[in-house]
C-alpha positions as CSV (number, residue, x, y, z in Angstrom):
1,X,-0.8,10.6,-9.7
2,X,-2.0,14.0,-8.7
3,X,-2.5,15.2,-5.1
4,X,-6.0,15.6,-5.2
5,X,-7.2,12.5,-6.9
6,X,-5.0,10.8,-4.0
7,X,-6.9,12.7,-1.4
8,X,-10.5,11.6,-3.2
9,X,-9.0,8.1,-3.0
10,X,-8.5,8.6,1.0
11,X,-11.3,9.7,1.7
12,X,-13.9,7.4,-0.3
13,X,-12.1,4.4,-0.9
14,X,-8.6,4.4,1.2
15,X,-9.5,4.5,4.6
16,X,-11.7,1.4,4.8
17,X,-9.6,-0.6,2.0
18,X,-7.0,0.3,4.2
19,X,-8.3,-1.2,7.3
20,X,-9.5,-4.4,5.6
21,X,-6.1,-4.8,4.0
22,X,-4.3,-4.6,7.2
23,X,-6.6,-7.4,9.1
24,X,-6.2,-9.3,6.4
25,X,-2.2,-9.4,6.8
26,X,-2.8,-9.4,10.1
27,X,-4.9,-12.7,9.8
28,X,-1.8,-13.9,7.0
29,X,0.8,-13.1,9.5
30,X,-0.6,-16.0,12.1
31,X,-0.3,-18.6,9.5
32,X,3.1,-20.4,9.3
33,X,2.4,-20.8,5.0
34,X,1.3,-16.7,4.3
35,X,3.4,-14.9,7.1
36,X,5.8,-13.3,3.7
37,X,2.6,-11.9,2.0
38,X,1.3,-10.8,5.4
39,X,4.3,-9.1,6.0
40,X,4.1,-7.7,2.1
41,X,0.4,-6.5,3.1
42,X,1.2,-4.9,6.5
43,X,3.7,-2.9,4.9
44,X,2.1,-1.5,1.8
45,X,-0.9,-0.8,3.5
46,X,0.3,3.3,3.3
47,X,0.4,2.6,-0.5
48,X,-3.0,0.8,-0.8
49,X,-4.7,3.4,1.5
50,X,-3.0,7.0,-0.8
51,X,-2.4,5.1,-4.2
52,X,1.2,6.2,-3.7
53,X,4.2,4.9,-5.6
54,X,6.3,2.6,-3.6
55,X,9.8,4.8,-3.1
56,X,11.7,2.0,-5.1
57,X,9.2,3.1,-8.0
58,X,10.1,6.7,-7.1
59,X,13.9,6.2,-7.1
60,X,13.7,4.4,-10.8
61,X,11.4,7.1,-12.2
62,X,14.4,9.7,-11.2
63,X,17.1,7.0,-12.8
64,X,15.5,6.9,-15.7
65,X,15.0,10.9,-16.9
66,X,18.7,11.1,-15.8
């Protein structure tokens, strides 16, 4: 994904998904039955918020032109 259709993604869409997607981890995380997706959520939020790849992503996109 380009640069700048990340940055139009921040700024119309990313910051509030962002912020909805972390209370709602948060809120997962104080259940004994969704703390693992909580904990999934908390830490993609970066990724929801900029569409960017996750680096495991970025690392298998390297493997594979080699």
């Amino acid at each position: 994904m380009t640069v700048v259709v990340r940055i139009v993604w921040f700024i119309a869409i990313g910051w509030w998904l962002g912020l909805v997607w972390f209370a709602v981890s948060i809120l997962a995380c104080l259940t004994a039955i969704w703390y693992n997706v909580g904990l999934f959520m908390a830490v993609n939020t970066p990724s929801v918020m900029t569409r960017k790849k996750p680096m495991r992503e970025i690392v298998d996109d390297v493997r594979r032109v080699r």
